[in-house]
VEXTORTOR-160945 format. One line per 3 residues: number of its first residue (from 1); their letters; for each residue x, y, z of C-alpha. Coordinates in pm, 1 decimal, decimal comma, padded with zeros to 6 digits. Example, Ala and Ser with C-alpha at 12.3 -4.5 7.8 and 13.67 -1.06 7.14 Angstrom:
BEGIN
1	AS	01230,0 -00450,0 00780,0; 01367,0 -00106,0 00714,0 .
//
This chain:
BEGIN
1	XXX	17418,8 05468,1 -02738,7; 17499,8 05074,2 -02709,7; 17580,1 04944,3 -03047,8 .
4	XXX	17311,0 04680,3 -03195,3; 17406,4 04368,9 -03348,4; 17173,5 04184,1 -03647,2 .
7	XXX	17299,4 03892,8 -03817,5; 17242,9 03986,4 -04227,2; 17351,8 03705,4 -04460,5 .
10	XXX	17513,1 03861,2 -04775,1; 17718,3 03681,6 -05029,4; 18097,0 03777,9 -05120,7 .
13	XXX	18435,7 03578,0 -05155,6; 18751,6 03579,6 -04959,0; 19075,3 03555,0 -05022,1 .
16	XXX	19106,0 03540,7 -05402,3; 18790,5 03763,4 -05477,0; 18769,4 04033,4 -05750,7 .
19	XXX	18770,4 04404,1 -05590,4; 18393,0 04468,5 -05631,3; 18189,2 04681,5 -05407,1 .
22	XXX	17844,9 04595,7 -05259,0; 17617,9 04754,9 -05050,1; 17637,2 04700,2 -04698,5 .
25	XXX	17363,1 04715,4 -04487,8; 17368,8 04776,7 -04087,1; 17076,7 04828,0 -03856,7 .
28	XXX	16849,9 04854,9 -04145,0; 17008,2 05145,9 -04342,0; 17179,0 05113,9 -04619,9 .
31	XXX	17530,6 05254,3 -04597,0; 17782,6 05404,8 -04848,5; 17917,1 05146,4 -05120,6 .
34	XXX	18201,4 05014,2 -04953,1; 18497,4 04761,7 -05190,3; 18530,9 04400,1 -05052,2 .
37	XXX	18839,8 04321,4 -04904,8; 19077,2 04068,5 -05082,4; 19310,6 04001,8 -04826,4 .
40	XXX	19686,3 03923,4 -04864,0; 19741,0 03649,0 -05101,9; 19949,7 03473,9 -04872,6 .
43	XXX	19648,0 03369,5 -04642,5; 19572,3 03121,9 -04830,5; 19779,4 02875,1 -04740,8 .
46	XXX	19850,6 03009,3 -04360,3; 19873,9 02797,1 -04038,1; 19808,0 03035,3 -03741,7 .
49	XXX	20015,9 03029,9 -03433,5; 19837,7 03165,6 -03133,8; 20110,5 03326,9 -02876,6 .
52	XXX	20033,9 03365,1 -02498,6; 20319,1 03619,8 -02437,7; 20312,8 03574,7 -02082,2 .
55	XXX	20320,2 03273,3 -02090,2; 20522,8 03120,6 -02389,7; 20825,1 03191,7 -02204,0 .
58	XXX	21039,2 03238,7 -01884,5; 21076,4 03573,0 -01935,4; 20714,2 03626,2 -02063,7 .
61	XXX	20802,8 03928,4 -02269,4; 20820,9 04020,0 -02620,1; 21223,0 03906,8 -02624,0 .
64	XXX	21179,3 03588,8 -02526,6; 20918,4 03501,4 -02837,3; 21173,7 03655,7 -03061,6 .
67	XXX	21430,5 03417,1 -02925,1; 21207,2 03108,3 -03031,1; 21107,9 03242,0 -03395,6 .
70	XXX	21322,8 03037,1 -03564,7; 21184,9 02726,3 -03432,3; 20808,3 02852,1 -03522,1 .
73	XXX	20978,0 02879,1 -03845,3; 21120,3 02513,0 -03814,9; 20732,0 02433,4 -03680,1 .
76	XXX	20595,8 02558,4 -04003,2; 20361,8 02811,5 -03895,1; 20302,2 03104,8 -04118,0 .
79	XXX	20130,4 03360,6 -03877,1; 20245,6 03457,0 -03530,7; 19932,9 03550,2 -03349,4 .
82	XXX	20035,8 03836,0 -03052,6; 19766,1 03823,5 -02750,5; 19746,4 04213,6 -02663,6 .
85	XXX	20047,9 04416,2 -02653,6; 19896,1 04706,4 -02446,4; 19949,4 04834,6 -02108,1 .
88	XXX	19668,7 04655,6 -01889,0; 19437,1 04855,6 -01668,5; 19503,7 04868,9 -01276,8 .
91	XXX	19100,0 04989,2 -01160,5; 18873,1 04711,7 -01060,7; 19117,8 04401,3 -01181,6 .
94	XXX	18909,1 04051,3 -01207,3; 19104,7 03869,8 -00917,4; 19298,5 04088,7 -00718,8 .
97	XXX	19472,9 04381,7 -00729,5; 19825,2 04174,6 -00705,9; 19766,9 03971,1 -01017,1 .
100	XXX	19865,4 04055,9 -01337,9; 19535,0 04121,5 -01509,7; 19326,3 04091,5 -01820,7 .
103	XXX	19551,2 04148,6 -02113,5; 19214,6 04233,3 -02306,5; 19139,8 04525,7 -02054,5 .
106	XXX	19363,1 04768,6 -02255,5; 19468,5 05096,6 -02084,9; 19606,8 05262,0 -02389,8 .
109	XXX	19591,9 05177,6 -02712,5; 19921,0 05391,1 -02815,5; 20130,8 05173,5 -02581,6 .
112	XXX	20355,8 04868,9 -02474,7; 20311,3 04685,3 -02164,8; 20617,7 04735,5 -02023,9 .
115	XXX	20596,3 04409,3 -01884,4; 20639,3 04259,4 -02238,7; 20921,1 04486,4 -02319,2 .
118	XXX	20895,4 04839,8 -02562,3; 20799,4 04953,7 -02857,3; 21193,4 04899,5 -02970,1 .
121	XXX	21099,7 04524,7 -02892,6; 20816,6 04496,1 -03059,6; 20985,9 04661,0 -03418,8 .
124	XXX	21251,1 04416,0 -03349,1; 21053,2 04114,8 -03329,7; 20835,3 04191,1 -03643,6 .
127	XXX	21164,0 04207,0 -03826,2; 21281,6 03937,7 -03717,3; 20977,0 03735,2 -03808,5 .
130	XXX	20942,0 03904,1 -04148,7; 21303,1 03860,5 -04194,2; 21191,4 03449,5 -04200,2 .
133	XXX	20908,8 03453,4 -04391,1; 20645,4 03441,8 -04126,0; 20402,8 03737,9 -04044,9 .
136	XXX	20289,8 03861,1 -03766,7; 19940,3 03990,1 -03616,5; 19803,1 04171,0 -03342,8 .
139	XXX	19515,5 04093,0 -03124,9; 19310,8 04423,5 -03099,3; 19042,7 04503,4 -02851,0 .
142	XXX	18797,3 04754,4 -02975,4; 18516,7 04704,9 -02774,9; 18609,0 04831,8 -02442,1 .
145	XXX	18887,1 04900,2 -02207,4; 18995,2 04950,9 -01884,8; 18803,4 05185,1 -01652,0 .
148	XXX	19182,5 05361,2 -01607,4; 19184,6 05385,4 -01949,2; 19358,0 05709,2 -02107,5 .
151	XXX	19071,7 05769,7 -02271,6; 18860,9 05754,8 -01985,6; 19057,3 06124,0 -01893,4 .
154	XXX	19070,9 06262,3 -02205,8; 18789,4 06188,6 -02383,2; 18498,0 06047,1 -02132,5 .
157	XXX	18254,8 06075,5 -02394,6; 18382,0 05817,8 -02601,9; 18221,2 05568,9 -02318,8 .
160	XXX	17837,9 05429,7 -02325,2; 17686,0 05586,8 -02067,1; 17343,8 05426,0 -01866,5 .
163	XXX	17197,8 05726,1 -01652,1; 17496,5 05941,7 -01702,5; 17727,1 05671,5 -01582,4 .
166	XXX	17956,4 05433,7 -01795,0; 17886,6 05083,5 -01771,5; 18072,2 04729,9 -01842,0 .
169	XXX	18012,5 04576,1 -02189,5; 17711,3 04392,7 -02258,4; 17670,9 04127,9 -02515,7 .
172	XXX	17512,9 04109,2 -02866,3; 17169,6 04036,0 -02650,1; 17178,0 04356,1 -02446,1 .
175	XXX	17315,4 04120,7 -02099,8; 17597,3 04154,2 -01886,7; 17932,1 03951,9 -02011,0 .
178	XXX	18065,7 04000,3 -01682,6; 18377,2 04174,0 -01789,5; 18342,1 04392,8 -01496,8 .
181	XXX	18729,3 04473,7 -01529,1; 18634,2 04698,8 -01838,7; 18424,7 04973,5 -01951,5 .
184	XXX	18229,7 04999,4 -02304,0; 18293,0 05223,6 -02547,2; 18021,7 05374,4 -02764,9 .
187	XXX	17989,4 05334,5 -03175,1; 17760,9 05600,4 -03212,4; 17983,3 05857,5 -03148,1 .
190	XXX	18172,5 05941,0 -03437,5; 18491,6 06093,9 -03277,9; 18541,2 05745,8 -03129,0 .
193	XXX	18512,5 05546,3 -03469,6; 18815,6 05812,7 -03592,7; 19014,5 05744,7 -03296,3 .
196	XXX	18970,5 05348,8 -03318,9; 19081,6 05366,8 -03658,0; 19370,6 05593,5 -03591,5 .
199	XXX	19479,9 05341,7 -03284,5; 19455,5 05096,1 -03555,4; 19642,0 05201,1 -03865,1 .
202	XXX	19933,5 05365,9 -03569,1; 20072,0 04975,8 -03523,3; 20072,3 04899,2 -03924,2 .
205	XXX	20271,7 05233,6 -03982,0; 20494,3 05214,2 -03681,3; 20564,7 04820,6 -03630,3 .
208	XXX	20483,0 04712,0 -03986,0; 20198,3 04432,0 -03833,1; 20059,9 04213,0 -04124,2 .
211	XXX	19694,6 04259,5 -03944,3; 19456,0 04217,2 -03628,3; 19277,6 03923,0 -03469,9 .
214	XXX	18987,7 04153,1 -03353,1; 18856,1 04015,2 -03005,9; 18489,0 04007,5 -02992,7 .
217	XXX	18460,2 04169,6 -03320,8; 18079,2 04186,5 -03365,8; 18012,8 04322,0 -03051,5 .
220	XXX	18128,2 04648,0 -03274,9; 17863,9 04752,6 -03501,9; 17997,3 04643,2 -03870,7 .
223	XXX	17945,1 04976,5 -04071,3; 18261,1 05067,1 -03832,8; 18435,0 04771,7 -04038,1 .
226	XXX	18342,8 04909,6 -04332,9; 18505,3 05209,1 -04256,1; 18852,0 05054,6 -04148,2 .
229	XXX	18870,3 04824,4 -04344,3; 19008,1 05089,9 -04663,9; 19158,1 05283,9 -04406,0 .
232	XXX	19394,8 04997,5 -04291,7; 19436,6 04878,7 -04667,8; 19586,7 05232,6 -04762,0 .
235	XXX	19831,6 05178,4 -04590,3; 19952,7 04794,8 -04632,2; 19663,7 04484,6 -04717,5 .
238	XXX	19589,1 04358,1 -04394,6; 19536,1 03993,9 -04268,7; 19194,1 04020,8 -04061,4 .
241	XXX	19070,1 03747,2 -03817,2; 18705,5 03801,1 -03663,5; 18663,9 03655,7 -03311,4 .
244	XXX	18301,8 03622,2 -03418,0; 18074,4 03348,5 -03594,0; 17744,0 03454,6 -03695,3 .
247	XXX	17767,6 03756,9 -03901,1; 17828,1 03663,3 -04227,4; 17825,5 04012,0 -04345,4 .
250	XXX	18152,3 04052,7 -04183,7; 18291,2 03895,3 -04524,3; 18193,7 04176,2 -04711,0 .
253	XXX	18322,4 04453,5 -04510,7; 18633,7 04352,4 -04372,4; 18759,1 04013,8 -04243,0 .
256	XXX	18882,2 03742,4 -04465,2; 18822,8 03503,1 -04153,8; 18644,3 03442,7 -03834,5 .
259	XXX	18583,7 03164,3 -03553,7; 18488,8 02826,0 -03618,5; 18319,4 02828,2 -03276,7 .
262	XXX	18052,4 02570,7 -03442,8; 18329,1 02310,0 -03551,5; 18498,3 02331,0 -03183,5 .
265	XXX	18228,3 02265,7 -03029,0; 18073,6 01977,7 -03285,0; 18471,9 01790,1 -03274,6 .
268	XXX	18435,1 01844,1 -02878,5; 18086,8 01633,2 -02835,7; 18235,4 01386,2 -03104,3 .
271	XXX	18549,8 01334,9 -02870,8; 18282,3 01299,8 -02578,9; 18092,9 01041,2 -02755,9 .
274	XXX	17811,6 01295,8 -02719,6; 17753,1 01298,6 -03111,6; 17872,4 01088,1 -03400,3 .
277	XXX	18071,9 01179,6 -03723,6; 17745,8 01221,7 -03896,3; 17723,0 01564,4 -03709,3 .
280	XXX	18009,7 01666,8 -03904,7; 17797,1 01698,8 -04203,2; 17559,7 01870,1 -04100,9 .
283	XXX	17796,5 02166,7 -03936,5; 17899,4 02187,0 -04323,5; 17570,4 02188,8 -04458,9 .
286	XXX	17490,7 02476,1 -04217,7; 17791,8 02658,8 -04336,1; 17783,1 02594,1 -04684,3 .
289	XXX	17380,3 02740,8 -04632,3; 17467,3 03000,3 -04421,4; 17776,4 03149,8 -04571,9 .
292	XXX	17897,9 03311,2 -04857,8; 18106,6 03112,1 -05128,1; 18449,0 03087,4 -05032,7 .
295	XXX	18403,7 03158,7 -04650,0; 18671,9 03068,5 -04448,0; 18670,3 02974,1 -04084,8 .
298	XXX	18949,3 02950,0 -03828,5; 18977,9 02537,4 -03645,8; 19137,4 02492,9 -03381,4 .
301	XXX	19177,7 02263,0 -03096,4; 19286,8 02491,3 -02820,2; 19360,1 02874,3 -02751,4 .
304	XXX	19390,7 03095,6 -02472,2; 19021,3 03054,0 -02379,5; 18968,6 02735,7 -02457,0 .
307	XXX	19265,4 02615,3 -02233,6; 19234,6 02808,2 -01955,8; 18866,0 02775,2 -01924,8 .
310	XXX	18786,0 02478,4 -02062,0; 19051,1 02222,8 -02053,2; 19346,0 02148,1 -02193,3 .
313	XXX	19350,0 01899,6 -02508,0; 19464,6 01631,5 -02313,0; 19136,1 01697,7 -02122,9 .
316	XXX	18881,8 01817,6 -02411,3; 18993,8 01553,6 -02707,3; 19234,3 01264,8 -02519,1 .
319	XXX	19317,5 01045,0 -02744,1; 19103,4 01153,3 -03020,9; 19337,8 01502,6 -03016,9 .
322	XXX	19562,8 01369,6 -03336,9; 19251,3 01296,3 -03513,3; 19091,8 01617,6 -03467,2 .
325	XXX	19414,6 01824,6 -03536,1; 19461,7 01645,1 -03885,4; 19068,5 01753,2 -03950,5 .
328	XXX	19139,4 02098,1 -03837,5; 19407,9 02126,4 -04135,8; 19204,6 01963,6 -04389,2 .
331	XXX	18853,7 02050,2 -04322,9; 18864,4 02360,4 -04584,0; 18932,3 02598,6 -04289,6 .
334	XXX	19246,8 02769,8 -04145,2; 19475,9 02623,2 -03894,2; 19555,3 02748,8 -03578,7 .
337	XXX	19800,6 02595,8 -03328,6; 19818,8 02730,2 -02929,7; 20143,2 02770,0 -02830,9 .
340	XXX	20240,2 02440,0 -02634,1; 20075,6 02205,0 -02875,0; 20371,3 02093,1 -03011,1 .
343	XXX	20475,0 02010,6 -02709,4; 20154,9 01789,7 -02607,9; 20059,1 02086,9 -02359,1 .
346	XXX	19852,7 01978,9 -02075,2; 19906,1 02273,2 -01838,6; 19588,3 02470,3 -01812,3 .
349	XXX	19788,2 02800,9 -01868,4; 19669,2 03069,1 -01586,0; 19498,8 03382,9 -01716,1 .
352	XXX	19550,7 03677,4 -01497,4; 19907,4 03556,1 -01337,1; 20231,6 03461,5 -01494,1 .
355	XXX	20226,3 03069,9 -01496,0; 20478,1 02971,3 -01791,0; 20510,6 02659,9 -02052,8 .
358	XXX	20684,1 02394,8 -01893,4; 20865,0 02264,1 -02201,7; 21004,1 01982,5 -02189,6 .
361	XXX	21111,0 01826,7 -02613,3; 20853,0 01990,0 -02804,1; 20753,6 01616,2 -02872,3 .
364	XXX	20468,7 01674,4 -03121,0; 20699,7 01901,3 -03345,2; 20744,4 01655,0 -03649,0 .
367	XXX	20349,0 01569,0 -03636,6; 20295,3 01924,8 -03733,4; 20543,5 02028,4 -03968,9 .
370	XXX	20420,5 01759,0 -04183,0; 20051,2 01888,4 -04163,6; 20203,5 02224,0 -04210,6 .
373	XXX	20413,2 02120,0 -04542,1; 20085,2 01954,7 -04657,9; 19905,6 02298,0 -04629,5 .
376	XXX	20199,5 02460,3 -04832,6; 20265,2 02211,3 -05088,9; 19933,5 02101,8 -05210,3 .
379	XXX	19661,7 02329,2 -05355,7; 19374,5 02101,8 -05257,2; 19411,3 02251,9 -04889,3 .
382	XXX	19444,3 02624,2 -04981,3; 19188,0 02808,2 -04820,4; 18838,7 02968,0 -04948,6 .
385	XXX	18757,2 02961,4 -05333,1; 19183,7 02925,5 -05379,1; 19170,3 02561,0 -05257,1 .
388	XXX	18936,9 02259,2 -05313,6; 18561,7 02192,2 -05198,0; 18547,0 01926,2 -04917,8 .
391	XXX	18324,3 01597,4 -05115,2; 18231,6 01333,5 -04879,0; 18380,2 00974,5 -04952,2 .
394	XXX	18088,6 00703,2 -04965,8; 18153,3 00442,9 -04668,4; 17910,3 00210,2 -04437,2 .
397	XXX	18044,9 00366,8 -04161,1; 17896,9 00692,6 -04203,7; 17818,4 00745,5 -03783,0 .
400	XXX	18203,2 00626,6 -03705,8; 18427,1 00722,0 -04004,6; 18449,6 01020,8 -04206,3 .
403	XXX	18599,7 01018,4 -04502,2; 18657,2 01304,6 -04773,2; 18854,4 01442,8 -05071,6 .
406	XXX	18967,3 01766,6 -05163,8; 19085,3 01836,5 -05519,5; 19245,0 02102,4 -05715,5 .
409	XXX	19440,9 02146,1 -06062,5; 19475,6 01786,8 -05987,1; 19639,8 01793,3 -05640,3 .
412	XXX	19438,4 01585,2 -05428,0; 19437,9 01467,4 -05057,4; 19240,4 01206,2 -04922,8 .
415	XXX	19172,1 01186,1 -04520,2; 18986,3 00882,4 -04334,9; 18899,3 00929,7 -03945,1 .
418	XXX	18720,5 00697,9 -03642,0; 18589,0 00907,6 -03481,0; 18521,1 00677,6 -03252,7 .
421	XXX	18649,3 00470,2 -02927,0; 18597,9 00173,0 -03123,1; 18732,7 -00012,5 -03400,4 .
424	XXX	18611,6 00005,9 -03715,9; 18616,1 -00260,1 -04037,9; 18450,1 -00007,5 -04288,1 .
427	XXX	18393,5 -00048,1 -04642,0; 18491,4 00297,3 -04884,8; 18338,2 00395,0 -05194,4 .
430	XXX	18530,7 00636,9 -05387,4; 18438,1 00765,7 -05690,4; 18653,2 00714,8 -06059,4 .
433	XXX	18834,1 01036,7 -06065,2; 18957,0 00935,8 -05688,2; 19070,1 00610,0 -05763,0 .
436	XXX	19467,4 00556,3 -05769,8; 19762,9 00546,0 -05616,6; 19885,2 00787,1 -05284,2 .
439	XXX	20174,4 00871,2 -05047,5; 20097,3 00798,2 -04649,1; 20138,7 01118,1 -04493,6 .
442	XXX	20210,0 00937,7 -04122,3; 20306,9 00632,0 -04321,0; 20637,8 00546,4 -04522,1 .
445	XXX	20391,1 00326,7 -04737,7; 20208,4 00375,8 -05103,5; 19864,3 00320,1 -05075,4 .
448	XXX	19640,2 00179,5 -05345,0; 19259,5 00343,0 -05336,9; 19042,8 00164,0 -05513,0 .
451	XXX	18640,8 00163,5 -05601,9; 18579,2 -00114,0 -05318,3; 18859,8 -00038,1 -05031,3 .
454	XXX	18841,8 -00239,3 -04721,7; 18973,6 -00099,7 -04416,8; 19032,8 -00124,6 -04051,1 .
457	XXX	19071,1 00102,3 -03858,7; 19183,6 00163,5 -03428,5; 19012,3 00401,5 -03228,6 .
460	XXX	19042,9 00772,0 -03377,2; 19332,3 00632,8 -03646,7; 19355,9 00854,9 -03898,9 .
463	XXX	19524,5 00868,8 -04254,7; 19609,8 01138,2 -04466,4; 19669,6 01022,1 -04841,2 .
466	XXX	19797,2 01283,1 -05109,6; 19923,7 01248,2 -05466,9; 20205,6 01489,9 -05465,5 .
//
């Protein structure tokens, strides 16, 4: 039975939420009274770092990220984000039988790719990482995987089956996603849901994992979050990331966070000149409508998708990429770097063969630990309910600049953006409580904000203003 997807709006909190329980519903039924996750408290303030194993090194195993986790440390990342551990499925490979393969077409969820190293490697690594303060995360596939699958063997009935036969995913709409490289697995059966959740809770107990990035996470029906979500927990309070956008009801059961697919897009047509700063508000007026309190969503610029399919930033953003990276760690969301970025990546990283970073002086390094030290250091950027609500500044310039404070127990930042190819003279109204006097962050200078502020500004400049 193919799992259905409906798109319920509920209301809950993230991170910083009281342990209260709601009802959840799914496919019209009203399940058992399930608690609302709180997530780890150190989420809050958490910069993502997306890691391309195969890529992020020469080696392009598990040993060669551990060799570079002191500089993520140095970087000022929080969360190292693993793409999929897991032995990758031989049978009916996207390109050719030669290449590498999908890393999300998982043969066994019990397993290393021995490419990438062994379990050993893995332990060693999250020690290593927790040893410096940073966590670390798993991508997890639970839709499908690959037709070789070991649970193809021993348990064929965990598969969806069309006229006796198992089929490829489809999407939320019932339509091929033309992951032909992979075979669905099927919700309804309730052997499955115990097994997923075994696979699951095996890498928290085992490699001591902070939590999952879930790939395609509401392709799975989300009473099955419900049900891992305390699972997981019982074992250590997991960091959950939805690769998902339009199930709000995910909040309630079991993610703290899922994809800002909205903003990427939106910051991509502004970079374009395709749509002006004004569109900005009305992504957050969708959200704000849309979402529970507190939501949080996860910005970024690039990741493994977005680079190898799209474009690299250098490509999607030019020279409006600073700009939009300064939004993406201010604009109430969470942070997420691709590995590279601090390098000013432009390689278009291949996806099914090994095609390493060239790195040459990780040249955007210092750009990003001071964004990063701005997340840690000033409450107005914390995440969710813990961190302050986004208020428009006033300006004439509302199509070209955008201009906002966030504020909390008195820490405030101020950011100004063109976002535009154009200069700007622009004229700022902010109100009495924003009014004073601010540290640059990009700037050695004190800056003086005052009720009528005059500015001018190059195409895409940016400032970033905070009082502490």
């Amino acid at each position: 039975m193919k799992k259905i997807v409906h798109f319920i709006f509920l209301s809950c909190v993230l991170v910083g939420c009281t342990d209260k329980t709601t009802h959840v519903t799914n496919n019209s039924k009203t399940m058992a009274t399930v608690s609302k996750p709180t997530g780890p408290a150190w989420a809050a303030n958490a910069v993502l770092y997306e890691c391309n194993i195969r890529q992020f090194s020469p080696e392009g195993n598990l040993a060669g990220v551990s060799a570079q986790l002191q500089r993520l440390k140095e970087l000022g990342v929080d969360v190292l984000w693993l793409m999929p551990i897991h032995p990758i499925g031989l049978l009916n490979r996207k390109e050719t039988p030669s290449d590498l393969g999908s890393p999300y077409s998982v043969r066994d969820y019990f397993a290393v790719n021995p490419d990438l190293g062994t379990l050993e490697d893995l332990k060693s690594l999250v020690t290593k990482a927790h040893g410096l303060g940073l966590k670390v995360i798993m991508d997890w596939v639970p839709n499908h995987t690959s037709w070789d699958a070991v649970w193809m063997t021993s348990h064929p009935a965990y598969y969806t089956k069309v006229n006796g036969q198992c089929t490829a995913p489809l999407n939320e709409h019932g339509e091929s996603t033309g992951w032909d490289d992979c075979a669905d697995l099927d919700y309804g059966n309730p052997a499955l849901r115990k097994a997923m959740t075994e696979a699951m809770q095996y890498w928290i107990k085992t490699a001591d994992i902070d939590g999952y990035r879930v790939d395609m996470a509401g392709l799975v029906p989300n009473d099955f979050w419900a049900e891992v979500r305390p699972a997981l927990d019982s074992i250590k309070n997991v960091f959950m990331l939805a690769e998902w956008q339009d199930e709000p009801e995910h909040f309630s059961t079991c993610f703290q966070v899922n994809y800002g697919w909205k903003w990427k897009d939106v910051t991509k047509d502004i970079a374009a000149g395709n749509q002006t700063a004004i569109a900005l508000d009305t992504l957050l007026d969708y959200l704000n409508n849309h979402y529970p309190a507190g939501y949080q969503q996860l910005y970024f610029t690039q990741n493994h998708d977005e680079n190898t399919w799209s474009g690299s930033e250098a490509e999607l953003y030019g020279a409006s990429a600073q700009a939009f990276n300064v939004l993406m760690f201010t604009w109430q969301g969470v942070p997420m770097v691709y590995n590279g970025q601090e390098d000013g990546l432009t390689q278009r990283l291949a996806f099914f063969k090994k095609d390493p970073i060239q790195w040459k002086g990780h040249s955007k390094t210092s750009f990003f630990q001071l964004l990063c030290d701005l997340r840690h250091n000033n409450k107005a950027l914390a995440s969710g309910t813990t961190g302050g609500k986004l208020v428009k500044i006033k300006t004439d310039k509302d199509d070209q600049v955008y201009a906002f404070t966030r504020e909390k127990d008195g820490e405030r930042v101020i950011v100004i953006t063109n976002l535009s190819e154009r200069p700007c003279d622009v004229l700022l109204a902010p109100d009495d409580q924003t009014v004073g006097s601010y540290l640059n962050l990009f700037g050695a200078s004190t800056i003086q904000v005052t009720k009528e502020m005059q500015l001018n500004l190059k195409p895409w400049e940016y400032l970033v203003l905070t009082n502490k």
